[in-house]
C-alpha positions as CSV (number, residue, x, y, z in Angstrom):
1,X,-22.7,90.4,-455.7
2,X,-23.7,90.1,-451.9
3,X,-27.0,93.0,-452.6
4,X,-27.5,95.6,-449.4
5,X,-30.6,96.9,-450.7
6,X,-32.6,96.8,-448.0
7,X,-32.6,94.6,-444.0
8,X,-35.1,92.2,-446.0
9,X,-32.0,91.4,-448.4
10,X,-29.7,89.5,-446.0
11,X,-27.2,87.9,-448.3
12,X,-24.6,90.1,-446.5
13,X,-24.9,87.6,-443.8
14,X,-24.2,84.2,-446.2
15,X,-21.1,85.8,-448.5
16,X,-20.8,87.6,-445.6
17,X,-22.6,84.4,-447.9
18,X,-5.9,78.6,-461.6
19,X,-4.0,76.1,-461.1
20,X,-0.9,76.6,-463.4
21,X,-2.4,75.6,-467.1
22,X,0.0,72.7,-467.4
23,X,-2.0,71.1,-464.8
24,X,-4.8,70.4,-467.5
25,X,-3.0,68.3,-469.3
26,X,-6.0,66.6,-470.2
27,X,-9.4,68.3,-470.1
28,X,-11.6,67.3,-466.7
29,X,-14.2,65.4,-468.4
30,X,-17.7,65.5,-466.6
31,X,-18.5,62.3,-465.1
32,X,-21.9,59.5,-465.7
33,X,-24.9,61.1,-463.6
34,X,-26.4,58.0,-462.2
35,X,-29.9,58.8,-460.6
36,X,-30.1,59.2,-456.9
37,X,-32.9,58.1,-455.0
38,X,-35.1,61.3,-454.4
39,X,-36.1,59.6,-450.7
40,X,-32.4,60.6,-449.7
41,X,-33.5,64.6,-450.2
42,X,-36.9,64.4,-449.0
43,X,-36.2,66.8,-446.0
44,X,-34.6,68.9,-448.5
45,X,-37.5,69.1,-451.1
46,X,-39.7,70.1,-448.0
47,X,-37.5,72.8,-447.1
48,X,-37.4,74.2,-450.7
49,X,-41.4,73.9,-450.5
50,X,-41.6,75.6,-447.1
51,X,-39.5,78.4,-449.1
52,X,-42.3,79.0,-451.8
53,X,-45.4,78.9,-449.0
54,X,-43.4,81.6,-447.6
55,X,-43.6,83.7,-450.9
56,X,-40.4,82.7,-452.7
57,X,-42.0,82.6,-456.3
58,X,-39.5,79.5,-457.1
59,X,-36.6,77.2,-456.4
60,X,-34.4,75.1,-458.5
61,X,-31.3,73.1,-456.9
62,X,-29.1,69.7,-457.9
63,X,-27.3,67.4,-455.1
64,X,-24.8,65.4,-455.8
65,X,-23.9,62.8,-453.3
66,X,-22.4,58.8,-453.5
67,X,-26.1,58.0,-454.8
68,X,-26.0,59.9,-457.7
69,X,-27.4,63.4,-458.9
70,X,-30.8,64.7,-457.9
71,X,-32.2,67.3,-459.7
72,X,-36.1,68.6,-457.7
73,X,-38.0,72.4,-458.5
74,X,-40.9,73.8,-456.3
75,X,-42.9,76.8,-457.1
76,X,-43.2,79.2,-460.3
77,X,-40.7,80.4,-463.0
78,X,-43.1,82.5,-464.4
79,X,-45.6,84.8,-462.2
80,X,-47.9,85.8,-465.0
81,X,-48.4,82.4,-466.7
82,X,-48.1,80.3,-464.0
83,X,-45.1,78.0,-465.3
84,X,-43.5,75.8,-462.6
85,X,-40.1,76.7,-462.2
86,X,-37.2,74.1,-464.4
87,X,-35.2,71.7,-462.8
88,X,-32.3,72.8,-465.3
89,X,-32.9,76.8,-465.3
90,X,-29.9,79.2,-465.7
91,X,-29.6,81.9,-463.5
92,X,-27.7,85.4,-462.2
93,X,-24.9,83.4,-459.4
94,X,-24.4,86.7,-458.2
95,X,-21.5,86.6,-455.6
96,X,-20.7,82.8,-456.1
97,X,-19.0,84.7,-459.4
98,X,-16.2,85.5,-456.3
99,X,-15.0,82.2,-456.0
100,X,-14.1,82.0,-459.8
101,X,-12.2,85.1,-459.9
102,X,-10.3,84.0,-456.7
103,X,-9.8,80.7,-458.3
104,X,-8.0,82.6,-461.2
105,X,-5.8,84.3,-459.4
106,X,-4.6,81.3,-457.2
107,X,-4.1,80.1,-460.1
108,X,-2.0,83.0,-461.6
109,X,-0.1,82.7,-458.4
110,X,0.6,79.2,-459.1
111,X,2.4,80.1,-462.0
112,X,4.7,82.6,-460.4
113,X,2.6,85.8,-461.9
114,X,2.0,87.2,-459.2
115,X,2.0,87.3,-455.0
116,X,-0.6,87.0,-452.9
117,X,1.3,89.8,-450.8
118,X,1.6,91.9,-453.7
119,X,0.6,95.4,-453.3
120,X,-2.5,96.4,-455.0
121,X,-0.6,98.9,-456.6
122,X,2.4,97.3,-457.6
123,X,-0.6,96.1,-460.4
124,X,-2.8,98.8,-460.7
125,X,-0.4,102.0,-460.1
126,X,-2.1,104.9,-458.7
127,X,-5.6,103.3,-459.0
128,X,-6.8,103.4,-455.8
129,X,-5.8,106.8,-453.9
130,X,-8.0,109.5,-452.0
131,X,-10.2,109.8,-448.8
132,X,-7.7,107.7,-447.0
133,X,-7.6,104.8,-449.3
134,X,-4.3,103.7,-450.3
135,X,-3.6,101.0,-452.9
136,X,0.0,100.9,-451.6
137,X,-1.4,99.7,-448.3
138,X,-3.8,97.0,-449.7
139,X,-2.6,93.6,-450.9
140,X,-4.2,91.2,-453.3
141,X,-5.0,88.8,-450.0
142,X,-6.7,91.5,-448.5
143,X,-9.1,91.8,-451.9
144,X,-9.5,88.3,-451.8
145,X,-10.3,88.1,-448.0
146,X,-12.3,91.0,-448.0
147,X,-9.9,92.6,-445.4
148,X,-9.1,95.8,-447.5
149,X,-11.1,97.9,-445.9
150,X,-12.8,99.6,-449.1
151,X,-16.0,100.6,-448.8
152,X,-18.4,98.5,-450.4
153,X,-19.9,100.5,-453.8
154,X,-23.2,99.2,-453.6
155,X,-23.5,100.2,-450.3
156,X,-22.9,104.0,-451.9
157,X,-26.9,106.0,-451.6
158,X,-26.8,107.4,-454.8
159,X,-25.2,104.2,-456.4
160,X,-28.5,102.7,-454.9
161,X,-30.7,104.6,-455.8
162,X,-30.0,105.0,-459.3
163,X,-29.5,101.0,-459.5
164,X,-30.7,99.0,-457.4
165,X,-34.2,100.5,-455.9
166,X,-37.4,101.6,-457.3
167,X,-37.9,104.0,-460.5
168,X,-33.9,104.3,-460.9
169,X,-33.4,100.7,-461.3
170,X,-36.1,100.3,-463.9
171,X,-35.0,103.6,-465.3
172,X,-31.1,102.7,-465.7
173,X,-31.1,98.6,-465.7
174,X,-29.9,98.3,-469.2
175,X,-27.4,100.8,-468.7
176,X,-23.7,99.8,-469.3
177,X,-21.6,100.4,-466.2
178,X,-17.0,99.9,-466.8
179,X,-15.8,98.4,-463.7
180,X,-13.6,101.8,-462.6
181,X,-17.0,103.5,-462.5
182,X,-17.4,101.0,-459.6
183,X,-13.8,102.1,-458.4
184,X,-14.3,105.5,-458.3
185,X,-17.7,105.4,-456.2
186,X,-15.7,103.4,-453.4
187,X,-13.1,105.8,-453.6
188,X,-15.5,108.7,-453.0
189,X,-15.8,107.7,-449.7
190,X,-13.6,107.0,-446.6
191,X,-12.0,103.3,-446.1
192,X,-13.4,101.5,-442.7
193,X,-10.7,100.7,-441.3
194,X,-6.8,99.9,-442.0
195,X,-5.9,97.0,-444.3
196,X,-5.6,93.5,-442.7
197,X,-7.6,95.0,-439.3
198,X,-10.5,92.9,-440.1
199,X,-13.2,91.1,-442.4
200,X,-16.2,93.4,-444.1
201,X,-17.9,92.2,-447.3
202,X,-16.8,94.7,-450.0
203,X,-18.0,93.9,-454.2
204,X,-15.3,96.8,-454.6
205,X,-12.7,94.5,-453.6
206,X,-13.4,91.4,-456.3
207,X,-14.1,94.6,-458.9
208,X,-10.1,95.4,-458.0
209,X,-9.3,91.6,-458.7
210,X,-11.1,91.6,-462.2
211,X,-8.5,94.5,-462.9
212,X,-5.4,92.6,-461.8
213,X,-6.8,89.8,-463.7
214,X,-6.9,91.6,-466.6
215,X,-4.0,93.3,-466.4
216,X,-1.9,89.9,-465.9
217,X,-3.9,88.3,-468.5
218,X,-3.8,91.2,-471.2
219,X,-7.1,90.2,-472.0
220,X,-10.5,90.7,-470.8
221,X,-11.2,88.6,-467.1
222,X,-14.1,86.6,-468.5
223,X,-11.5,84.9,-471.3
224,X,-9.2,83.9,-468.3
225,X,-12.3,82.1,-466.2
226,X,-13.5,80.7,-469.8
227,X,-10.4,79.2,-470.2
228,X,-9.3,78.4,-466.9
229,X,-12.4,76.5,-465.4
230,X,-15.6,76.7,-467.8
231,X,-14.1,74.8,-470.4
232,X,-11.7,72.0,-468.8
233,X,-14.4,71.4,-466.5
234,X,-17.0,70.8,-469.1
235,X,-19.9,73.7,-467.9
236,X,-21.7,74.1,-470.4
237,X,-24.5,76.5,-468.9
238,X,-22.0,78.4,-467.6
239,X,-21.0,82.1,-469.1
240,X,-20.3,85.7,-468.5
241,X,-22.8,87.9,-470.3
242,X,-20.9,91.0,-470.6
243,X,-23.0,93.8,-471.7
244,X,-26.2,91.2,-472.7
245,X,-29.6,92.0,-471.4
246,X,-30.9,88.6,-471.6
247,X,-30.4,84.9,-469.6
248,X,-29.5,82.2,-471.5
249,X,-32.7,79.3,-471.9
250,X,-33.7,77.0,-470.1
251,X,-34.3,79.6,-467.6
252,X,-37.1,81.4,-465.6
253,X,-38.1,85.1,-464.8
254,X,-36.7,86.9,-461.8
255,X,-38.5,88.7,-459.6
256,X,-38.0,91.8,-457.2
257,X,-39.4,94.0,-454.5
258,X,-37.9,97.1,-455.6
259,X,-39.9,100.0,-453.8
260,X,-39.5,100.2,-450.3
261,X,-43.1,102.0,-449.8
262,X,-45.0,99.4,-452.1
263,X,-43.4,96.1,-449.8
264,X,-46.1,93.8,-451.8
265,X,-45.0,95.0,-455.5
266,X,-43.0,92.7,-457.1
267,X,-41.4,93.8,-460.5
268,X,-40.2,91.0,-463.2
269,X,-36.7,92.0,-463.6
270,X,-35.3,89.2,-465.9
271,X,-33.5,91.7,-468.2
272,X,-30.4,93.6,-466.9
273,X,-27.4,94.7,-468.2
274,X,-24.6,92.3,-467.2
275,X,-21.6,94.9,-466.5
276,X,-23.6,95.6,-463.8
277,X,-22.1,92.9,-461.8
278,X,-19.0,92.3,-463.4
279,X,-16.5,90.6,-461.6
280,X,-17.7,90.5,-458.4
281,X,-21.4,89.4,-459.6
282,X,-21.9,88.6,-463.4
283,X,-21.9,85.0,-463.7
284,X,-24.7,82.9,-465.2
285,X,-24.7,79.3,-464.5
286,X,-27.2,76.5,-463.1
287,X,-27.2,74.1,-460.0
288,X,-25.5,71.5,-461.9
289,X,-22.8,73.4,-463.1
290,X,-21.7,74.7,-459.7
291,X,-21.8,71.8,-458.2
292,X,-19.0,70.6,-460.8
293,X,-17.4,73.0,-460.0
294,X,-17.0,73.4,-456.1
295,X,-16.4,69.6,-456.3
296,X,-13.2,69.9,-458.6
297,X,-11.9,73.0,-456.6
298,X,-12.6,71.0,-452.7
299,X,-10.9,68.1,-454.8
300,X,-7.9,69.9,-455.8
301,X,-8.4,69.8,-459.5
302,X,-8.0,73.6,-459.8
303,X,-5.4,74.4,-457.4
304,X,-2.5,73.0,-456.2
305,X,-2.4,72.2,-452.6
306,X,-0.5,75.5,-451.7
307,X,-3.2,77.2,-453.2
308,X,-5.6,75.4,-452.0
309,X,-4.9,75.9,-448.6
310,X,-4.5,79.3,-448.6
311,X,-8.3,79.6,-450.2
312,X,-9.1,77.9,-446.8
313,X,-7.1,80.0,-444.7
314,X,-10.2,81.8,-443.4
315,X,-10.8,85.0,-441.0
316,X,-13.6,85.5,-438.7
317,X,-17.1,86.9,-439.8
318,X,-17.9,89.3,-437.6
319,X,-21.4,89.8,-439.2
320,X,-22.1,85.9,-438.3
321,X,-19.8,83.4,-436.1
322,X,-21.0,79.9,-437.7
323,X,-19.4,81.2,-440.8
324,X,-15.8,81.9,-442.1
325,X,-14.7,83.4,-444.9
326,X,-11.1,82.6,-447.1
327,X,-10.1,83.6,-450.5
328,X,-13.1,83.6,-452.3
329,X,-14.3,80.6,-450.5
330,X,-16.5,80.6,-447.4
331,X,-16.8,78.1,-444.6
332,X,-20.2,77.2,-443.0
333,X,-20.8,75.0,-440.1
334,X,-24.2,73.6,-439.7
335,X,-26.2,73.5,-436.6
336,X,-25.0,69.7,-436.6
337,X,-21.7,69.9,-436.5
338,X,-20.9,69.4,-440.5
339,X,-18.5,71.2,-441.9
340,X,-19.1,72.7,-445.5
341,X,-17.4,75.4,-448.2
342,X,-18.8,77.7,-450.7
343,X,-20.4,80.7,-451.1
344,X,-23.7,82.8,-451.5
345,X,-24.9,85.0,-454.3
346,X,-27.4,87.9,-454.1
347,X,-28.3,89.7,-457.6
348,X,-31.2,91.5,-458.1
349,X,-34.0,89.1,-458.5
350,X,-32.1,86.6,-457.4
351,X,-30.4,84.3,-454.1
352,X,-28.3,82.0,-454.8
353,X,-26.2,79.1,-452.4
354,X,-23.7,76.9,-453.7
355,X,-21.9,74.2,-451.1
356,X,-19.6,71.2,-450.9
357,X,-18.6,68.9,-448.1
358,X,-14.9,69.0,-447.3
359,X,-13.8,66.4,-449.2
360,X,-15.9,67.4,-452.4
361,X,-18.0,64.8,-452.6
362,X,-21.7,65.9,-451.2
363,X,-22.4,69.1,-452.9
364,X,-26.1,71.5,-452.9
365,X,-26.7,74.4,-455.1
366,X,-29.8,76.0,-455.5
367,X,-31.3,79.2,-456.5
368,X,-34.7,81.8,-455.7
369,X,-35.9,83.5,-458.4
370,X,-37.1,86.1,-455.7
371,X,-34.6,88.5,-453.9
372,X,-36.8,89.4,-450.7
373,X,-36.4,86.3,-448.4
374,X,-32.9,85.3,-447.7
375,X,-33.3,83.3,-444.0
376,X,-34.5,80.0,-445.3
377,X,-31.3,79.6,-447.4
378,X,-29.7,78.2,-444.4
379,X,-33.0,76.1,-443.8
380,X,-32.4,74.5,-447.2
381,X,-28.7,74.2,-446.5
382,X,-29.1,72.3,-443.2
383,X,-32.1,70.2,-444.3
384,X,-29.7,68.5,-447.1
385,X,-26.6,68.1,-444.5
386,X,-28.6,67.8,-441.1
């Protein structure tokens, strides 16, 4: 999820930053990782240091380009012992988690179960009603395009408070949260503007498309992205924790600044319950896992080209102008002219980026294990394409 915590949280600014199942006729099977030279990412590495010396505790990230894989760390996993952060960790994708569920619907659409000009309603009946919003009104491309208008839950001040700052998050982080609960705190409040009018970031939207999912797929969302693109495309560190507390190993701790009026605590907060993110945030994967899988998806072996494109059919950020956001999928141009898709994840304790050349062949994923410094994403970003 794309976290609004607080202005030192900027991830708002990056998300802001399924394919018919025939088409797996045989499963994708991941390919050799031949060794690339670690001189090709030296400005990268030096990026992800300059991250650290800035107070990021750690960073892990993977590149794959036409030399091969490359795999580099810098900083800590692990404040209180000192351990340097893994090269293979698993962590909370947060908002990347978007361009799977998108990915399963485009793929739903593929197969003639549903339209992307369907009515919100016509799935969900009498769901989303109240305050001016109207699910009659809002269409499954708006969800996916974050053109709904829906006010974004997280942004709620109680939601916050009890959640995602200070004593209430350590208070209520285990707690179990159903998806309408995340519906219903949206709907509480007034949409911003009419459906279609424009792009804002909502997690309530993606929250809506979990529902459709499920309601297609009579069965619970995370079978349907299991199914769909975990397992033909081989990602083994890849899962959906549902209501577990704990990341899966090889991983490191996350870490947060949670009060406002302490701004040099920083709380361990490895352990949260993952309904909290849900749809719209609950994925748990590694660098080398999304890389696999924003190359298959820019490669077209997820979608069919109608799909495709449509992903790619982008609106305007007003929040940022060198970015672009389609279904799911968001398009960033660098200060050098290139040209790349993916998205950004926020959780707390956790920033996330996860990017792919156009043609899927050059792709850079990489994670913070820290949720307070957001800026040099971009730095890291442009230092592997630039």
């Amino acid at each position: 999820m794309t976290l609004r915590k607080s202005s030192r949280i900027g991830m708002a600014g990056l998300a802001v930053a399924a394919v018919a199942a025939t088409a797996f006729a045989a499963p994708a099977q991941a390919a050799p990782e031949p060794a690339a030279a670690a001189s090709g990412h030296g400005a990268t590495q030096r990026a992800m240091d300059a991250a650290v010396k800035a107070g990021i505790p750690g960073v892990t990230a993977q590149a794959r380009d036409g030399r091969g894989v490359w795999k580099a760390a810098a900083g800590v996993g692990d404040m209180r012992t000192g351990e340097p952060r893994g090269k293979d960790d698993r962590f909370r994708v947060g908002s990347i988690t978007k361009t799977f569920m998108a990915t399963v619907l485009l793929q739903m659409e593929a197969e003639g179960r549903l339209r992307l000009d369907d009515t919100v309603d016509h799935h969900l009946p009498g769901l989303v009603r109240g305050n001016g919003n109207d699910g009659r009104k809002i269409t499954v491309r708006h969800l996916l395009s974050h053109t709904s208008g829906l006010f974004d839950y997280l942004a709620d001040k109680k939601y916050s408070e009890t959640y995602m700052e200070g004593d209430g998050y350590l208070k209520h982080r285990y707690d179990t949260l159903p998806p309408k609960k995340h519906v219903r705190i949206a709907l509480s409040h007034r949409p911003l503007f009419k459906p279609g009018a424009k792009h804002s970031y909502s997690n309530t939207n993606y929250i809506l498309a979990g529902l459709i999912v499920e309601k297609l797929g009579k069965r619970p969302y995370e079978d349907e992205v299991r199914d769909r693109i975990i397992k033909p495309l081989g990602l083994k560190e890849t899962t959906n924790p549902g209501n577990s507390i704990h990341l899966p190993q090889p991983s490191s701790r996350g870490y947060s600044k949670l009060f406002r009026s302490q701004p040099d605590r920083i709380d361990d907060i490895t352990e949260m319950n993952g309904s909290q993110g849900w749809g719209d945030g609950d994925i748990i994967s590694s660098a080398g896992d999304l890389t696999r899988f924003y190359s298959a998806l820019l490669r077209g072996k997820l979608l069919p080209p109608k799909q495709l494109k449509a992903m790619k059919t982008t609106v305007s950020n007003p929040n940022d102008p060198s970015t672009a956001y389609g279904l799911g999928l968001q398009r960033f141009k660098t200060s050098c002219g290139t040209t790349v898709w993916g998205h950004g994840g926020g959780m707390i304790g956790w920033l996330s980026l996860a990017v792919t050349s156009e043609d899927g062949r050059h792709q850079l994923a990489f994670n913070y294990n820290g949720d307070w410094e957001s800026a040099s994403l971009k730095t890291i970003m442009e230092a592997e394409y630039c």
